[in-house]
ZATORZA-126347 format. One line per field, with one value per residue (C-alpha): residue in three letters; x, y, z. Coordinates in Angstrom, 2 decimals. Example, Ala and Ser with C-alpha at 12.3 -4.5 7.8 and 13.67 -1.06 7.14 Angstrom:
<nodes>
r: ALA;SER
x: 12.30;13.67
y: -4.50;-1.06
z: 7.80;7.14
</nodes>
This chain:
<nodes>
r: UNK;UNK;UNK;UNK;UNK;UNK;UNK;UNK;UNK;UNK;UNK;UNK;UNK;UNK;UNK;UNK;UNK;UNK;UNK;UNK;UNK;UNK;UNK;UNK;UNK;UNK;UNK;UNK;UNK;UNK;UNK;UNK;UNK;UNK;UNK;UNK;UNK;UNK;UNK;UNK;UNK;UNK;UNK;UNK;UNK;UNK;UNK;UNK;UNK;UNK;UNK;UNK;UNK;UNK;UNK;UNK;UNK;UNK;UNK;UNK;UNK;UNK;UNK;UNK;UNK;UNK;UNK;UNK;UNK;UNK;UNK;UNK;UNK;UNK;UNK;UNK;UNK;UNK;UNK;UNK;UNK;UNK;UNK;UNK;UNK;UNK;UNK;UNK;UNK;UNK;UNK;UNK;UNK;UNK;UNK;UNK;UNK;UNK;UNK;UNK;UNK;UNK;UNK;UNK;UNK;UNK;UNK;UNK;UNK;UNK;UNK;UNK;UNK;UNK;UNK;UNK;UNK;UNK;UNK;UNK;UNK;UNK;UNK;UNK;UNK;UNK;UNK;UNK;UNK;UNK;UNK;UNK;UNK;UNK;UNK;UNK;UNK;UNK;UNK;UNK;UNK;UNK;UNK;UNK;UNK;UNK;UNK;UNK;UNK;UNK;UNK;UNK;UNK;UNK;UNK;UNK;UNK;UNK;UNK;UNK;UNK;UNK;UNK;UNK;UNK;UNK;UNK;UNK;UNK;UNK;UNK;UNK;UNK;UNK;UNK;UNK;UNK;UNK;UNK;UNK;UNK;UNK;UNK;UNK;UNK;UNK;UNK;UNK;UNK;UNK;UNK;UNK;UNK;UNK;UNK;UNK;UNK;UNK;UNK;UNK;UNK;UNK;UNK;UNK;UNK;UNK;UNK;UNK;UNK;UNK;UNK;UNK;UNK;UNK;UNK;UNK;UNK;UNK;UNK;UNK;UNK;UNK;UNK;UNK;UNK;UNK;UNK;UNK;UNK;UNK;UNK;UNK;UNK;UNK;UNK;UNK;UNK;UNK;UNK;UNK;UNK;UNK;UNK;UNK;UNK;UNK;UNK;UNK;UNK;UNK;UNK;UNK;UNK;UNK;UNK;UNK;UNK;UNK;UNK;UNK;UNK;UNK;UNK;UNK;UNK;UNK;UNK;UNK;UNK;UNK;UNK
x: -57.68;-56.67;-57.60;-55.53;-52.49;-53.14;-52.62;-49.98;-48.13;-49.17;-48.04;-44.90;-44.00;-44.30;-41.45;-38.26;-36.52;-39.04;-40.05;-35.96;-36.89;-38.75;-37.21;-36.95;-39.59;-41.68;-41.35;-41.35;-45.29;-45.78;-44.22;-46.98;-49.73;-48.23;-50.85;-48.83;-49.66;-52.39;-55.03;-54.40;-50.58;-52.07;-53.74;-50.58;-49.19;-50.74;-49.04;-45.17;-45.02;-42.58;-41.84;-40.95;-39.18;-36.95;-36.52;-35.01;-32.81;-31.78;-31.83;-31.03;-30.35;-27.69;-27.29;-27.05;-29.56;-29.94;-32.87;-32.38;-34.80;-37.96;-40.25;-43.49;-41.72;-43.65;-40.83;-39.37;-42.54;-41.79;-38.06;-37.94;-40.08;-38.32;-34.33;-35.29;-33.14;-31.55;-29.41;-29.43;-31.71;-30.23;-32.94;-31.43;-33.78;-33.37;-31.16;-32.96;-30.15;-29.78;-31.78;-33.57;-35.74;-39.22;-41.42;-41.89;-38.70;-39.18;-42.42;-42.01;-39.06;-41.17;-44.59;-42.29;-40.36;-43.63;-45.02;-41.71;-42.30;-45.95;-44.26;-41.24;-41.46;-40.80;-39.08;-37.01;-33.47;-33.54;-30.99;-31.17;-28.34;-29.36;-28.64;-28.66;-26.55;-24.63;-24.32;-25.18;-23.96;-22.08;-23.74;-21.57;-18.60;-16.82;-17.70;-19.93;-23.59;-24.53;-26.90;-28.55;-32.09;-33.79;-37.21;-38.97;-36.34;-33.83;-35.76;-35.37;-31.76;-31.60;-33.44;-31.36;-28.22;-26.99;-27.67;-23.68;-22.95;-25.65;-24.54;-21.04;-21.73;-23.74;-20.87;-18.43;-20.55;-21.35;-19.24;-17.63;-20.18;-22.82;-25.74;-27.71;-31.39;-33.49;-37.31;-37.97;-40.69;-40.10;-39.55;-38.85;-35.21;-33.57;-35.38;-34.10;-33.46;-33.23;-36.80;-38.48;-37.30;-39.26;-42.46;-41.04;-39.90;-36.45;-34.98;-33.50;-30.63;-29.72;-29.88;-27.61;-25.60;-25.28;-24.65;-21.91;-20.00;-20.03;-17.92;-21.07;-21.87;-24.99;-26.52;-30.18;-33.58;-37.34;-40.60;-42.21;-43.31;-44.02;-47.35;-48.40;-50.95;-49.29;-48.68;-46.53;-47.68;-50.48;-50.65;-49.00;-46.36;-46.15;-47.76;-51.34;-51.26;-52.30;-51.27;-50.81;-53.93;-53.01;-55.87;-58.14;-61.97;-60.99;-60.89;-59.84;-61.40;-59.53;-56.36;-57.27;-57.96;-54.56;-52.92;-49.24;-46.97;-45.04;-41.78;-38.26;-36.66;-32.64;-30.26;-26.49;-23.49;-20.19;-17.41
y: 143.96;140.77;140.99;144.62;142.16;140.17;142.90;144.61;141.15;140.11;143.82;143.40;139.84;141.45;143.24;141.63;142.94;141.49;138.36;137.31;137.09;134.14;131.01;127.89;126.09;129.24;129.40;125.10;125.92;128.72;127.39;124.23;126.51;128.15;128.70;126.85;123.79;121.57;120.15;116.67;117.48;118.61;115.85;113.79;116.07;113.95;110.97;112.30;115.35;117.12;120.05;117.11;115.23;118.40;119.12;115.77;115.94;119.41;121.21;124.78;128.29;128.59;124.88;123.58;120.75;118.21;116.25;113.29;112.12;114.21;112.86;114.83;117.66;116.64;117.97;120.13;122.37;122.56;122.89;125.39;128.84;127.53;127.78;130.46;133.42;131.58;128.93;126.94;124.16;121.41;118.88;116.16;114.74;112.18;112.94;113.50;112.68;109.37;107.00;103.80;105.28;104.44;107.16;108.82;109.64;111.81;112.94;113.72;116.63;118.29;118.62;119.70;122.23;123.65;124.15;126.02;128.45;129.00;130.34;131.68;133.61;130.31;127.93;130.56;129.59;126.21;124.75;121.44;118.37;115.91;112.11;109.14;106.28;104.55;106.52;110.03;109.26;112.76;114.90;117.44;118.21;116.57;117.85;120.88;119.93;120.17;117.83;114.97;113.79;110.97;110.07;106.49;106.23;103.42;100.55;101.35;101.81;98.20;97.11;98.30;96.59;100.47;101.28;100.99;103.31;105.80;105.60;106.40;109.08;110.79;110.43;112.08;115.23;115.59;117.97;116.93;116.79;116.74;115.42;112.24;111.78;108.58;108.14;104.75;102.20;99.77;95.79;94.04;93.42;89.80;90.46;90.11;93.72;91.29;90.13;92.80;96.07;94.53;95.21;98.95;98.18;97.87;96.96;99.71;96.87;97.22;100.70;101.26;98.75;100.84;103.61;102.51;101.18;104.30;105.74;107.31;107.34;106.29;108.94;108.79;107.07;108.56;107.40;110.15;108.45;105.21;103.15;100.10;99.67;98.52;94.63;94.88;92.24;93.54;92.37;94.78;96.17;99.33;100.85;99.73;101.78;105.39;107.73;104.78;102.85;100.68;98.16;100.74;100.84;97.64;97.04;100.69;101.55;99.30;100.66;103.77;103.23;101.98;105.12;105.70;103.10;102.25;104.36;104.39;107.73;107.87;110.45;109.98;112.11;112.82;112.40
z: 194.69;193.56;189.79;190.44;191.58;188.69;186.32;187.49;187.28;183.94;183.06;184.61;183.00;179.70;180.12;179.50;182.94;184.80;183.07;182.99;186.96;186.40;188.10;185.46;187.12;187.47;183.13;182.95;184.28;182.11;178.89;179.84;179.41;176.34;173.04;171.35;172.66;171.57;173.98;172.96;174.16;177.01;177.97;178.54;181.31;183.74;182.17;181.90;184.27;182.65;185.53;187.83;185.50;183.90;187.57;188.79;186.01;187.30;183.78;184.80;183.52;181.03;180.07;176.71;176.31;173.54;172.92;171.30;168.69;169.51;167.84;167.16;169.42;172.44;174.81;172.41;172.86;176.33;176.57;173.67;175.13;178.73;177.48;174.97;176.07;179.02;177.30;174.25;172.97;170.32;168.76;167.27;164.68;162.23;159.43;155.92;154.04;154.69;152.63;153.89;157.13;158.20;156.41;159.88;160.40;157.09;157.85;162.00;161.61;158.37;160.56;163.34;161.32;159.82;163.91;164.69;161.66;162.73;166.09;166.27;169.27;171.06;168.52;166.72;169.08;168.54;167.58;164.61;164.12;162.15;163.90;161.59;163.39;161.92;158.63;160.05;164.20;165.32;168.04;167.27;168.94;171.87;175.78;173.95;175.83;179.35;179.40;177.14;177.26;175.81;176.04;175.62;172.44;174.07;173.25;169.77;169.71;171.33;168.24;165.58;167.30;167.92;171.89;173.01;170.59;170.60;174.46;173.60;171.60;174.74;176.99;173.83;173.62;177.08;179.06;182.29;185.23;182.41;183.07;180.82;181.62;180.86;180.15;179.10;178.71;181.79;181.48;184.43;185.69;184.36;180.88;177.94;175.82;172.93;173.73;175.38;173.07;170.25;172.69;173.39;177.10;178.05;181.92;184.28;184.42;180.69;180.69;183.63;181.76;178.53;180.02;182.70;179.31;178.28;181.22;182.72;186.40;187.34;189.96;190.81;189.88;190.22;189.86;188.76;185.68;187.12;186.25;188.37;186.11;183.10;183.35;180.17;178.49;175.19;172.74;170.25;173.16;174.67;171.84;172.76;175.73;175.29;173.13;170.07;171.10;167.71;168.70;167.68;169.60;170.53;174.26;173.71;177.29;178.90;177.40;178.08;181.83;182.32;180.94;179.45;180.34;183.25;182.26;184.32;185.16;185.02;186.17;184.66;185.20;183.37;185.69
</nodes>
C-alpha cells in the first residue's frame, strides 16, 4: 500500500497542476536532492543548511531574488529549480569585461555557465548581471528585487575598500520592505574588519554597521550556521577550514573535525 501511495504521488508531481502545489519549503527539500547536484555539494548541507537558512530569510513565492557573487553556484543550484516557475532568480557574477580580476573570477562564471547548459530544465530562468564594483557596480535598476542575498562574500568587499558601497547599492535595488540576508564568516565583536577580513571573518558589529549606513533596518539574527568549534585563529584564515583545506594533508583531520566555519546569519529589511 505504501509503495502504491508512493506512486501515485510521484505520478501526480509530474504533472505541472499538481507539482505547482508544492509549498517552497516542500521544493527547497526537493531541489536539495536534485541530480544535478554533486555529492561533494552534498556533503556541505550539514554545514550551511540551506532550507533553514532560505527560510529565516523568508524567501517566498513570487519574489525576485538576487544572489550576489555566487561563486561556484553553490546556492544558485538550490535557489534556481526552487524559484523556477514561481518567481525570478538574478545571479550576479563577476563582470568579464572588466580587466584586472583574480583568474577565478574568470574561470568561476564559465564552469558555472557550462553546468547551467548541461541542465536546463532547472537553470534555464535564470537570470545573469554582471557586478564589477567599482568599474562595473549597477545591480540593475532601482527598488526592482525583493530580496538580496549574500553569502560568506562581505569579508571580501571589506578588503577591497568597497563594503559601504556594495551596501548601498543593495539598499538602491531593493524594493521597499525588501528583504537583505547575510551569511558571513564570524570574527568576534570589537575586531577590527581592517584586521580580521584579511583572515575571511568579519564582526556581526561591522556588518550591522554597513548595512544601517545604508538606510537598512536591521531585523533579526539566527544561528543556524553557527560553529563553536572554530576558534578563528589558523593559520591561513577561514580558508583552512573545510571546504578550502589550503594546508593540504596537513593536520587536515583536525581541520576537518572542526567543520565549516563559525558563520553569522543576518536578516535586513527595506523600510
Amino acid at each position: 500500500m505504501n509503495r502504491l501511495i508512493l506512486f501515485i504521488t510521484s505520478v501526480l508531481l509530474s504533472f505541472p497542476a499538481f507539482a505547482g502545489c508544492m509549498t517552497f519549503a516542500e521544493r527547497v527539500a526537493e531541489g536539495m536532492q536534485g541530480d544535478h547536484r554533486s555529492e561533494s555539494n552534498r556533503a556541505r548541507d550539514q554545514y550551511r543548511h540551506p532550507a533553514e537558512t532560505l527560510a529565516f530569510f523568508g524567501i517566498e513565492d513570487g519574489m525576485t531574488v538576487m544572489e550576489i557573487w555566487p561563486g561556484g553556484g553553490w546556492y544558485t543550484e538550490i535557489l534556481a529549480p526552487v524559484i523556477r516557475d514561481h518567481g525570478k532568480l538574478i545571479i550576479a557574477t563577476w563582470d568579464p569585461q572588466v580587466e584586472g580580476q583574480p583568474s577565478y573570477r574568470y574561470e568561476l562564471p564559465k564552469k558555472m555557465q557550462a553546468g547551467f547548459a548541461r541542465s536546463p530544465e532547472v537553470y534555464d530562468q535564470v537570470v545573469t548581471e554582471y557586478y564589477s564594483p567599482p568599474e562595473s557596480a549597477s545591480l540593475g535598476e532601482a527598488a526592482s528585487v525583493d530580496a538580496v542575498l549574500t553569502f560568506r562574500n562581505t569579508h571580501g568587499w571589506i578588503g577591497g575598500g568597497l563594503a559601504q558601497d556594495v551596501f548601498n547599492e543593495f539598499a538602491r535595488v531593493l524594493k521597499p520592505g525588501g528583504v537583505l540576508g547575510v551569511v558571513q564568516h564570524r570574527a568576534e565583536d570589537g575586531s577590527d574588519p581592517a584586521v580580521t577580513a584579511k583572515q575571511g571573518y568579519v564582526s556581526e558589529a561591522a556588518v550591522k554597521e554597513l548595512a544601517t549606513n545604508a538606510g537598512l533596518v536591521f531585523e533579526a539574527s539566527s544561528e543556524i550556521n553557527a560553529n563553536p568549534r572554530d576558534s578563528k585563529d589558523h593559520p591561513k584564515g577561514v580558508w583552512t577550514l573545510p571546504p578550502g583545506l589550503s594546508l593540504g594533508d596537513e593536520d587536515k583531520e583536525k581541520y576537518a573535525a572542526i567543520g565549516e566555519s563559525d558563520r553569522m546569519t543576518l536578516r535586513f529589511r527595506k523600510p
